[in-house]
C-alpha positions as CSV (number, residue, x, y, z in Angstrom):
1,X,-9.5,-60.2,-63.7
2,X,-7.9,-59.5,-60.1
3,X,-4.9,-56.9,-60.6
4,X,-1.9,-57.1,-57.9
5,X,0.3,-54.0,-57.2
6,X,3.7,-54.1,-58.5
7,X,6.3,-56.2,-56.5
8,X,9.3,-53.8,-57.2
9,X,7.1,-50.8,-55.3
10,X,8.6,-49.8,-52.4
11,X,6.3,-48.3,-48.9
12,X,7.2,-45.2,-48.2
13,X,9.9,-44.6,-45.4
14,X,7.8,-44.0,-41.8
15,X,11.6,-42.8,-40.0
16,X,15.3,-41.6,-41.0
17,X,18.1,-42.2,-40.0
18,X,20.3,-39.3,-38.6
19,X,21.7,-38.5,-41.5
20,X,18.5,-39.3,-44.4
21,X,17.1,-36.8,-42.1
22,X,19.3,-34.3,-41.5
23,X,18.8,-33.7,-45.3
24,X,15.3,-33.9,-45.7
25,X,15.2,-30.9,-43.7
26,X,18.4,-29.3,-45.3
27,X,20.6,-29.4,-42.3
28,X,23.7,-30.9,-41.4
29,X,23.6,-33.6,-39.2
30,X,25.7,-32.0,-36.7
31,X,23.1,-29.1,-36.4
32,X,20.3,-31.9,-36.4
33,X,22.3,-33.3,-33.2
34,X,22.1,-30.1,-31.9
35,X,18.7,-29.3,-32.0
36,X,17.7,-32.8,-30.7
37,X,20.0,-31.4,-27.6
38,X,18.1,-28.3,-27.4
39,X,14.7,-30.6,-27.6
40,X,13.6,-28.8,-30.7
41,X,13.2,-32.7,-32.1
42,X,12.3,-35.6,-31.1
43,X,14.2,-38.9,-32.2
44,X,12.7,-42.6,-31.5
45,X,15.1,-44.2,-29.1
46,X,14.0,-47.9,-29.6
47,X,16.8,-48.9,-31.7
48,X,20.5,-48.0,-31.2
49,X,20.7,-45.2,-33.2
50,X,18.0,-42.3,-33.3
51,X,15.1,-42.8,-35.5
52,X,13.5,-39.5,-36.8
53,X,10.0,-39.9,-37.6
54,X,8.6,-38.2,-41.3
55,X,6.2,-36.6,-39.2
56,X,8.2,-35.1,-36.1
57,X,10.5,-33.6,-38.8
58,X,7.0,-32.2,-40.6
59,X,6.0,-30.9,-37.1
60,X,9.4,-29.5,-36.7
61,X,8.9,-27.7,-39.8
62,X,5.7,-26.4,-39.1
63,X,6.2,-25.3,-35.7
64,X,9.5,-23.1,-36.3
65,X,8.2,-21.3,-39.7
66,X,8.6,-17.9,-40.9
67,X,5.8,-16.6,-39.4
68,X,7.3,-17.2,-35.7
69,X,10.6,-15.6,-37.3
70,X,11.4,-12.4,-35.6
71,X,13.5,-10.6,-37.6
72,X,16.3,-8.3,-36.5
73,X,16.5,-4.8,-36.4
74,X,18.9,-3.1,-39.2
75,X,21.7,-0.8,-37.8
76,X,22.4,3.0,-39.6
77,X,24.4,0.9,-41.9
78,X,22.0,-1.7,-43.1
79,X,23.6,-4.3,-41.0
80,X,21.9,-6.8,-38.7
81,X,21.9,-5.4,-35.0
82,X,22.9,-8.3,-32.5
83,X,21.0,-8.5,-29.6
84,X,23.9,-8.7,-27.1
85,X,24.8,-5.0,-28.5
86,X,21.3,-3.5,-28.1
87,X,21.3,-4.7,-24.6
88,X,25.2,-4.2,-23.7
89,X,24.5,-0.2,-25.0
90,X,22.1,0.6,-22.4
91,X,24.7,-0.2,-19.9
92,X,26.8,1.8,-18.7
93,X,30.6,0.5,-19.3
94,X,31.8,0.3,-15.7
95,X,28.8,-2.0,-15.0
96,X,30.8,-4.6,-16.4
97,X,33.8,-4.7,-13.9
98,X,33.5,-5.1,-10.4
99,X,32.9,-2.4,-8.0
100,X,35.6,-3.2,-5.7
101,X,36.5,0.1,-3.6
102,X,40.6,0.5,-3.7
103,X,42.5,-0.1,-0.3
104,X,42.1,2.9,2.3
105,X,45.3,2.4,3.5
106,X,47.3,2.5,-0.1
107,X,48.4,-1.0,0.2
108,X,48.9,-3.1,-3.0
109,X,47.8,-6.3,-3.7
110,X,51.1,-7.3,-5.2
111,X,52.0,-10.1,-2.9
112,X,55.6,-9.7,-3.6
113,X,55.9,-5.8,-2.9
114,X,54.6,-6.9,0.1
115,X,56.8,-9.2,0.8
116,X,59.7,-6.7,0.2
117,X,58.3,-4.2,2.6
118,X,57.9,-7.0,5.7
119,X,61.5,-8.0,4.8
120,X,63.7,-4.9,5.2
């Protein structure tokens, strides 16, 4: 007796579209966009929409677990610290303007004052 597999079986899925896979991996697919931008994944361009392979999204997964997770350092009041802060509190304030020296002869840069001192 020969046994056949059952027609109504169906072969597992080999890609995804944008958005089948934007859920797989519990994303929207905005922020699946934007990591194909950032070249965090790589679609299959031979049709004319993106085609996200089961395995590039596995490899995805794999490469950006936990364990490469660096997680942040906790302020006084239990509260993430932002890296931008960290770095922006070593420097001093006035580093963030320019250091433009003010005019030796007292002059404004007020175009129209001026103006009103040529005039009279």
């Amino acid at each position: 007796m020969v046994t056949t597999e059952n027609s109504n079986s169906v072969a597992p899925k080999l890609a995804l579209n944008r958005i089948e896979a934007a859920a797989a991996i519990g994303v929207s697919p905005a922020t699946l966009d934007r990591l194909t931008l950032r070249g965090l994944v790589r679609p299959s361009r031979a049709t004319r929409r993106p085609l996200y392979s089961v395995k590039e999204l596995e490899r995805f997964l794999k490469e950006t677990t936990e364990s490469d997770y660096t997680f942040p350092k906790i302020s006084a009041a239990g509260l993430p610290v932002h890296r931008a802060r960290t770095q922006a509190s070593v420097a001093s304030p006035e580093s963030n303007f320019l250091d433009v020296p003010p005019s030796t002869s007292g002059e404004t840069n007020n175009t129209a004052e001026n103006q009103k001192t040529k005039v009279k």
